[in-house]
C-alpha positions as CSV (number, residue, x, y, z in Angstrom):
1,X,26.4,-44.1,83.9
2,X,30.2,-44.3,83.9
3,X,31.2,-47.5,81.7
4,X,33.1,-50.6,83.3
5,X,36.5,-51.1,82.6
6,X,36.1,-54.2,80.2
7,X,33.8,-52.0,78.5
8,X,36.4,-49.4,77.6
9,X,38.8,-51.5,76.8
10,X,36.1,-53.5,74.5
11,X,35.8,-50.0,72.9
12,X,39.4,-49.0,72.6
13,X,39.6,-52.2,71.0
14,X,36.5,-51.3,68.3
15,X,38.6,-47.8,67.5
16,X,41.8,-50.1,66.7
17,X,40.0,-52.2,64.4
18,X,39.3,-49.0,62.5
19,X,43.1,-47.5,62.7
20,X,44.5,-50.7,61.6
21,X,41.9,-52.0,59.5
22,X,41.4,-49.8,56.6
23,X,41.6,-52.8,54.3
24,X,42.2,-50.3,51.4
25,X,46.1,-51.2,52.6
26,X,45.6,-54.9,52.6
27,X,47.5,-57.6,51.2
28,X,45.7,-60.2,49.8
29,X,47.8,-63.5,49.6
30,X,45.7,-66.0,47.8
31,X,46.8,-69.3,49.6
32,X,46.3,-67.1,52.9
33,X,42.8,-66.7,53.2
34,X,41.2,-70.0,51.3
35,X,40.8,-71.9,54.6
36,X,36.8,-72.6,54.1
37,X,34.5,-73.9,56.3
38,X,33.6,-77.7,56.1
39,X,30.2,-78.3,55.1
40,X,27.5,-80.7,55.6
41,X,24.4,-81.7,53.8
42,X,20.8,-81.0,55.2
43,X,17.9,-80.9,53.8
44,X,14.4,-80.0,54.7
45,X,11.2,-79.2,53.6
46,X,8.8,-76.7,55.5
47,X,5.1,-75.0,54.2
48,X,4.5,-71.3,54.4
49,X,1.0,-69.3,53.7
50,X,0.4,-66.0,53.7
51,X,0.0,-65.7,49.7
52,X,3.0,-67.4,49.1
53,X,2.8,-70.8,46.8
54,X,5.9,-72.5,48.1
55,X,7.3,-75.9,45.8
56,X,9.8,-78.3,45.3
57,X,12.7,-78.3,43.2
58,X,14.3,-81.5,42.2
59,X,18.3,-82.0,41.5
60,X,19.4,-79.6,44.6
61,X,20.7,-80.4,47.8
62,X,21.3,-78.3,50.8
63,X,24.5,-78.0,52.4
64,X,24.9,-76.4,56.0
65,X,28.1,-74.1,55.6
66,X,29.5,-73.2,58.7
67,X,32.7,-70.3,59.3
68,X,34.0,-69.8,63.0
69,X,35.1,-65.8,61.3
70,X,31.6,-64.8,62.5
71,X,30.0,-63.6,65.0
72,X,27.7,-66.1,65.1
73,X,27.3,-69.8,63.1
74,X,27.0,-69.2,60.0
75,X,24.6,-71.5,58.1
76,X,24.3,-71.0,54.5
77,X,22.1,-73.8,52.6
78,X,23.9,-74.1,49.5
79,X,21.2,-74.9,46.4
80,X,21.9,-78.2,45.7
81,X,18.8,-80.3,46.6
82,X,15.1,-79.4,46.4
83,X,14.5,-76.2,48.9
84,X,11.7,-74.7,49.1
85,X,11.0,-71.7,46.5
86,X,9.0,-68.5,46.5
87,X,6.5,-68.0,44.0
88,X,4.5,-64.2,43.9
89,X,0.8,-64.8,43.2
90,X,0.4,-62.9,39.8
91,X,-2.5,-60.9,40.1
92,X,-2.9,-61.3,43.5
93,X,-1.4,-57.8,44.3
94,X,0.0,-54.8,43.6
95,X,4.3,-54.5,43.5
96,X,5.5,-53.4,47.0
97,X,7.2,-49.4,47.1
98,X,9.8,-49.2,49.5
99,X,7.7,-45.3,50.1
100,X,4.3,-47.5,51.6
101,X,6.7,-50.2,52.9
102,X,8.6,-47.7,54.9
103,X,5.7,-45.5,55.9
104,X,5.3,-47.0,59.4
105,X,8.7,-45.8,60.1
106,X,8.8,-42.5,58.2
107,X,9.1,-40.4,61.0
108,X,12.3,-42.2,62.1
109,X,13.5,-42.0,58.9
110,X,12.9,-38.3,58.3
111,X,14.9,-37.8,62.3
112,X,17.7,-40.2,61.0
113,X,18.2,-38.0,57.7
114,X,18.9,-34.8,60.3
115,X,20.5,-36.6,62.1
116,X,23.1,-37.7,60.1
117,X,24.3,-34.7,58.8
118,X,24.5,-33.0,62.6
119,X,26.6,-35.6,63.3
120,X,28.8,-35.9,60.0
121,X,28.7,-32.3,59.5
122,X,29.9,-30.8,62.6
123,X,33.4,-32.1,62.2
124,X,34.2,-31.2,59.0
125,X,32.5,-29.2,55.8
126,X,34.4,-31.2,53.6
127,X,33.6,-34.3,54.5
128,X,30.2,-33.6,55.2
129,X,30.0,-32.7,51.1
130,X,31.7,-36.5,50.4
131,X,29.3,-38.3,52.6
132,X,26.3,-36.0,51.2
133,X,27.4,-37.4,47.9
134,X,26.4,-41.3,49.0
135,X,23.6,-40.1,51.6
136,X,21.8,-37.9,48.9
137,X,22.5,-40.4,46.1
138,X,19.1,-42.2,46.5
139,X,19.8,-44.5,49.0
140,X,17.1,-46.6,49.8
141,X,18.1,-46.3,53.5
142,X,17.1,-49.9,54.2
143,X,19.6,-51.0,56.7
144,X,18.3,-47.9,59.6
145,X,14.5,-49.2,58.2
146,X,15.0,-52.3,59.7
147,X,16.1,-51.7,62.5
148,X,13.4,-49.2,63.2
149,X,11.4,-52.2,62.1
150,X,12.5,-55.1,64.1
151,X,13.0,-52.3,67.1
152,X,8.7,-51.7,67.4
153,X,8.2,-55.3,66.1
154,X,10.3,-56.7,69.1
155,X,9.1,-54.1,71.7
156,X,5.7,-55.3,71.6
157,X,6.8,-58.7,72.8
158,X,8.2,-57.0,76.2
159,X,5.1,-54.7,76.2
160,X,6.6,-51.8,75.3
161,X,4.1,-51.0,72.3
162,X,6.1,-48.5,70.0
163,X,2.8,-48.4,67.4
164,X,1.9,-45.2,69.3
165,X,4.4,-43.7,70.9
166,X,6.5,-41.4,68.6
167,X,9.7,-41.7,70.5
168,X,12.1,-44.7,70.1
169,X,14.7,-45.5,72.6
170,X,17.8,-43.1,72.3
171,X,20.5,-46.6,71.6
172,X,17.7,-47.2,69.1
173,X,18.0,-44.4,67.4
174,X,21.7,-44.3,67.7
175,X,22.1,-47.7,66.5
176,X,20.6,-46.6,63.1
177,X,22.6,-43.8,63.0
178,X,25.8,-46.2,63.5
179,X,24.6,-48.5,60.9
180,X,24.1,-46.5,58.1
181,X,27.4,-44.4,58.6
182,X,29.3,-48.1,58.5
183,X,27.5,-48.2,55.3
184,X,28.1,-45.8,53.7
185,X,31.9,-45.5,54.3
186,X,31.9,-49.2,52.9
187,X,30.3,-48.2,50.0
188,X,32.7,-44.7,49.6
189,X,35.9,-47.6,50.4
190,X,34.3,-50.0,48.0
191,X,34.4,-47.7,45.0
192,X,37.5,-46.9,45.4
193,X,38.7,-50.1,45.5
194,X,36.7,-51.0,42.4
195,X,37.9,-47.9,40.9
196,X,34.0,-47.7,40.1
197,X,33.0,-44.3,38.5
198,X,29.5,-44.2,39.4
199,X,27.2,-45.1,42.3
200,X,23.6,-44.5,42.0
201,X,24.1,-43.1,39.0
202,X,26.1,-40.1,40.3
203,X,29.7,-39.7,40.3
204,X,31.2,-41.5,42.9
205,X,33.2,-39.6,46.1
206,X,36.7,-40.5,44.9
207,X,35.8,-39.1,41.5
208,X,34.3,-36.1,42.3
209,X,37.1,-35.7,45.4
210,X,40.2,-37.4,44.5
211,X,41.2,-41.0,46.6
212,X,42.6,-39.2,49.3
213,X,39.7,-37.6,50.8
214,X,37.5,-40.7,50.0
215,X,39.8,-42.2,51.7
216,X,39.3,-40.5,54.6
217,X,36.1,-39.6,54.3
218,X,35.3,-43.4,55.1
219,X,37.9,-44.2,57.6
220,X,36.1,-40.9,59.3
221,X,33.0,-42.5,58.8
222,X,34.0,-45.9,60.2
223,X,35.8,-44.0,63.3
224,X,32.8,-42.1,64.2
225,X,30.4,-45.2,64.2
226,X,32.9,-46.9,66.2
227,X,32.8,-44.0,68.7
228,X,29.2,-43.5,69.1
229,X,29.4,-47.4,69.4
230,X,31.4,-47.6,71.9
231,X,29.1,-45.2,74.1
232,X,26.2,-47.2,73.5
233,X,27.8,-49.3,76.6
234,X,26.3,-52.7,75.5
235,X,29.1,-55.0,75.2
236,X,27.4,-57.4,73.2
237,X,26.4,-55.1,70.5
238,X,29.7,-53.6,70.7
239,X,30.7,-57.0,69.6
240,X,28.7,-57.8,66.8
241,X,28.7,-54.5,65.0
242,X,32.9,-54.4,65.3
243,X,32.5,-57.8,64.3
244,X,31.1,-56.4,61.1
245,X,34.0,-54.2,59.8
246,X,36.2,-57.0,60.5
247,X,34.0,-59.1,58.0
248,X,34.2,-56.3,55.6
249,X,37.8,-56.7,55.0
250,X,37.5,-60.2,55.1
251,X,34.6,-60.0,52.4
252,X,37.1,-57.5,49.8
253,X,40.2,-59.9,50.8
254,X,38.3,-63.4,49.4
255,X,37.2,-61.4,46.1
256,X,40.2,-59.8,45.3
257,X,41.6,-63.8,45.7
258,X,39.4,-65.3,43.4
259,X,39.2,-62.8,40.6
260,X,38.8,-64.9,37.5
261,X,39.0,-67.7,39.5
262,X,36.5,-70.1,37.7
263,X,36.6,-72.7,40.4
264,X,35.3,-70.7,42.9
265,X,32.6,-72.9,44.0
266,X,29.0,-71.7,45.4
267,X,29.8,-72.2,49.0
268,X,32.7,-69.5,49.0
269,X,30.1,-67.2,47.0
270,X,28.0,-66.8,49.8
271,X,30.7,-66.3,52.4
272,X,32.0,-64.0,50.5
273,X,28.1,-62.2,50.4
274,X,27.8,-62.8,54.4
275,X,31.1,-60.8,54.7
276,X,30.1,-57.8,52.2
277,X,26.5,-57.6,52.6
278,X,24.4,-60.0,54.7
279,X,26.6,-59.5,58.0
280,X,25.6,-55.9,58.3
281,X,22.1,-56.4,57.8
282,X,22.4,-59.3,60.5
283,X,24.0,-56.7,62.7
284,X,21.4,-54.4,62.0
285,X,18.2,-56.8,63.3
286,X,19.9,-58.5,66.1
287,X,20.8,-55.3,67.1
288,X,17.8,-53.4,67.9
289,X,16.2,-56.6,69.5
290,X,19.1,-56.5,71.5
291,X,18.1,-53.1,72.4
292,X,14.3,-53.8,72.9
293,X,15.4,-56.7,75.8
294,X,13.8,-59.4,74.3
295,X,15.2,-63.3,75.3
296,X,18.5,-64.2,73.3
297,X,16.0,-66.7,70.7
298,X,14.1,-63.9,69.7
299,X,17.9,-62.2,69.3
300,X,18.8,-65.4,67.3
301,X,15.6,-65.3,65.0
302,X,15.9,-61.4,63.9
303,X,19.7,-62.0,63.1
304,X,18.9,-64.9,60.9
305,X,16.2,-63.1,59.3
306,X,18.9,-60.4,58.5
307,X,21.6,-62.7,57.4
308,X,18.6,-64.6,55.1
309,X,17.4,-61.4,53.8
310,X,21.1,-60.1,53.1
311,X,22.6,-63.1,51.2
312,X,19.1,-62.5,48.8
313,X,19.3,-59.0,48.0
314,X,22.8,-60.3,47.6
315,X,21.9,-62.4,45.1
316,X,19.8,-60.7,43.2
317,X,22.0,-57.9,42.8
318,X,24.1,-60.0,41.6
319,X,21.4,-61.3,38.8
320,X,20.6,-57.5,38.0
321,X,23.6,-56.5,36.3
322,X,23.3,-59.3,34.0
323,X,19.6,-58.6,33.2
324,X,19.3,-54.5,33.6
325,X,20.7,-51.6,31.5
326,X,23.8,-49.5,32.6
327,X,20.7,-46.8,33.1
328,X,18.5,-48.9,35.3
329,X,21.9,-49.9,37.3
330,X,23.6,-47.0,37.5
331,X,26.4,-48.7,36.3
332,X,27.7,-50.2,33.8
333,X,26.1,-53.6,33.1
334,X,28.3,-56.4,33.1
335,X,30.5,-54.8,35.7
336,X,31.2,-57.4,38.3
337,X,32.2,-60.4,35.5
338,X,34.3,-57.7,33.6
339,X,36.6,-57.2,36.5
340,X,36.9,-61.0,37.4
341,X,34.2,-61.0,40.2
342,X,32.3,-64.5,39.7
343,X,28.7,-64.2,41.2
344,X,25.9,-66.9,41.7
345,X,24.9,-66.4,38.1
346,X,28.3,-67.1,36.6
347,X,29.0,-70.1,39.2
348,X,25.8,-71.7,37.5
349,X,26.2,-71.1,34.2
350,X,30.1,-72.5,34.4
351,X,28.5,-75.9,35.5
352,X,27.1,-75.8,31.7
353,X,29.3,-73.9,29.1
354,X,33.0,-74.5,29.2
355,X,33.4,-71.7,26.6
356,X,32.3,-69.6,29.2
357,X,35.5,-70.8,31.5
358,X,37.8,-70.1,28.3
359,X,36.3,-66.6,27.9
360,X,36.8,-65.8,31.8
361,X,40.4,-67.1,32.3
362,X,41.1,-64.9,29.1
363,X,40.2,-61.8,31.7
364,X,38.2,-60.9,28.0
365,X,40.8,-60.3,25.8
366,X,39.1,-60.6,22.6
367,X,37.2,-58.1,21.3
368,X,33.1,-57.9,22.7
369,X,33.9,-61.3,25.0
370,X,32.4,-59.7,27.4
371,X,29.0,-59.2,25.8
372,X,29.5,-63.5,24.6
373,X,30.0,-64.0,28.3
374,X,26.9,-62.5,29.4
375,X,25.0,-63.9,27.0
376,X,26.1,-67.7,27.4
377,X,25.1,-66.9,31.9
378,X,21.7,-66.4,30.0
379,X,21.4,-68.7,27.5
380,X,22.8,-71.8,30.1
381,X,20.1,-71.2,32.9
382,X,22.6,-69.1,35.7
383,X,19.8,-66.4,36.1
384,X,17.2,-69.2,37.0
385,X,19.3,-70.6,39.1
386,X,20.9,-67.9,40.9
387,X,16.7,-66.9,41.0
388,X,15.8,-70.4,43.0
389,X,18.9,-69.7,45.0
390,X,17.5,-65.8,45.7
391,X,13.9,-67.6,46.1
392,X,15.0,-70.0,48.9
393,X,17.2,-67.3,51.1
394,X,13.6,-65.2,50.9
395,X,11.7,-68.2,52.5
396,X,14.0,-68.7,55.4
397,X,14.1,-64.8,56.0
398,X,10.2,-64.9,56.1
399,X,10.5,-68.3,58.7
400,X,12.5,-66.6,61.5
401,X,9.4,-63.9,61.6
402,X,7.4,-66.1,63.2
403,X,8.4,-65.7,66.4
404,X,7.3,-61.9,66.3
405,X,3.1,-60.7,66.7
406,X,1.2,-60.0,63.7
407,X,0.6,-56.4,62.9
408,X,2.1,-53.5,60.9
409,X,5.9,-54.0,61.6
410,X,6.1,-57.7,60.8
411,X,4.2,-57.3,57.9
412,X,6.6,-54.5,56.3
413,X,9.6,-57.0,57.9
414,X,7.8,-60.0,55.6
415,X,6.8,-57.3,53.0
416,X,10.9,-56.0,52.5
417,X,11.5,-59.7,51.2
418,X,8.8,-59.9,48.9
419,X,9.9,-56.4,47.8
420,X,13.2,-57.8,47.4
421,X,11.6,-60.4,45.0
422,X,9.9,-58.2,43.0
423,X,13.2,-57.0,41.6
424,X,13.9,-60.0,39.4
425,X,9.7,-60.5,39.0
């Protein structure tokens, strides 16, 4: 099938967002890019089962954060009244791998893996040896997980049972393919811009290749996603996955204008997160139920569970490099805060300590201020916080499942956010 003309121009338009948009080149202008979204307070309560004990926190309320940069409305329910909070049943089962959680989907996986490098490979040796360096870096490969996922888990609602059939939809496949290539040249980009030496505990690509070729290695990366994108020939996933790179550069335009910035405020946090993390993963789940040709709720439902899910790995992340070693992270600890990036943990903990906002606007010029930092996030009550805030993402991911049928694939989509949990457990 040929594609329309608005198509193609759709497409040519994806491939420009890539030539022009290699937000390495950006300017950031701080006064430029503070207009925020206006928010207003909601709260709610709902109940959950399922194994879950869910509670109430008092002293939050919830705030309804909305930015017309998205694709879609982006409602982030700031922590500031009593949400309700996850808590795992000790005892009650055994910690989640991502090896059992995956295994529904392993055969996708293991074609995605080949994929990949056929399709990397073939243009260029060098490159394929850059990109090898993130794909064989022990990436968890959760992004093309779920949206082998939420692809079976939403096929079944058309009647199109995938449990037993071994073969997935060619623009499903491809779609996982296009997601984890946007990926990973974010994360090569990303490095580089952080001027980070190690990912994963390897060396990163711009170390091991120089800037130049990391450079290109994720513009390359970006172009060819774009590409296959484009001959997917489904305008509305063309859309919201070039929405996506656009939301990148946003995302790496408001952090580099708030570096040290210790009125940042919660709100612009988690736009931030949408942009960097959670928009992708949003992408990823609307995506394949786009793809699967189930009603535009359904849509709605897997792209909030995405955008949920995101904003708490997010999160906690962001809570791991204050509570992990430099050998469990594969980085050094402290990392974020020592470079001026102001996470859910330090937000909190400035609400406390105003030594803490003397130390930060100082950019840690006194000797070991850095280690005083982190340990006055701890000793103030950001990592609980930031933990509630993690806690209460997790339980609106695990509401928009609902609308999908019980069996394997939901349960891996409901067991990913507990796994998620279990980091900071």
């Amino acid at each position: 099938m040929s594609m329309t003309c608005h198509n193609l121009d759709f497409s040519r338009t994806v491939l420009d967002v890539v030539a022009c948009g290699c937000y390495l080149n950006a300017t950031f202008n701080r006064s430029s890019v503070r207009n925020y979204a206006k928010s207003s307070c909601k709260s709610r309560s709902r109940g959950h089962g399922g194994g879950i004990d869910v509670c109430r926190r008092r002293g939050i309320a919830r705030c309804r954060v909305s930015s017309t940069r998205t694709p879609e409305t982006l409602r982030n329910e700031v922590a500031q009244g009593p949400p309700p909070v996850f808590e795992l049943k000790k005892g009650s089962r055994s910690p989640i791998s991502l090896t059992n959680l995956f295994e529904v989907v392993a055969e996708d996986l293991g074609t995605l893996n080949q994929n990949l490098q056929n399709i990397v490979g073939a243009e260029n040796p060098l490159l394929m040896s850059a990109a090898e360096q993130i794909f064989g870096a022990g990436g968890k490969r959760m992004r093309p997980a779920l949206v082998f996922l939420v692809s079976r888990a939403t096929a079944e609602l058309v009647g199109l049972n995938l449990l037993y059939t071994r073969e997935l939809t060619m623009k499903h496949r491809r779609l996982a393919e296009i997601i984890e290539m946007i990926h990973t040249a974010s994360l090569i980009h990303d490095d580089v811009l952080d001027d980070s030496d190690i990912r994963r505990g390897k060396e990163t690509v711009h170390q091991l290749y120089g800037t130049r070729v990391a450079v290109l290695a994720g513009d390359f990366m970006f172009a060819q996603s774009s590409w296959y994108l484009a001959n997917l020939e489904n305008l509305e996933v063309i859309k919201l996955i070039s929405q996506v790179i656009k939301d990148f550069a946003s995302g790496e335009i408001k952090q580099a204008s708030s570096l040290f910035d210790c009125d940042v405020e919660l709100e612009e946090y988690l736009i931030k997160s949408y942009y960097k993390t959670a928009s992708l993963i949003a992408a990823s789940t609307k995506g394949a139920a786009i793809f699967s040709g189930v009603d535009s709720d359904v849509c709605q439902k897997m792209y909030e569970y995405g955008k949920n899910l995101g904003l708490s790995f997010q999160v906690i992340d962001d809570i791991l490099d204050f509570t992990q070693s430099a050998e469990q992270l594969g980085k050094p600890a402290g990392s974020d805060l020592v470079k001026g990036n102001l996470t859910a943990p330090v937000i909190f903990a400035l609400e406390k300590d105003p030594k803490l906002r003397d130390i930060i606007e100082s950019e840690f010029s006194e000797p070991n201020s850095l280690d005083e930092a982190i340990g006055l996030v701890k000793s103030s009550g950001g990592i609980e916080r930031a933990q509630e805030l993690a806690k209460e993402k997790a339980y609106l991911a695990i509401q928009n499942l609902q609308c999908l049928p019980q069996g394997a694939f939901r349960l891996a989509l409901e067991d990913m956010v507990m796994f998620n949990l279990e980091r900071i457990d």
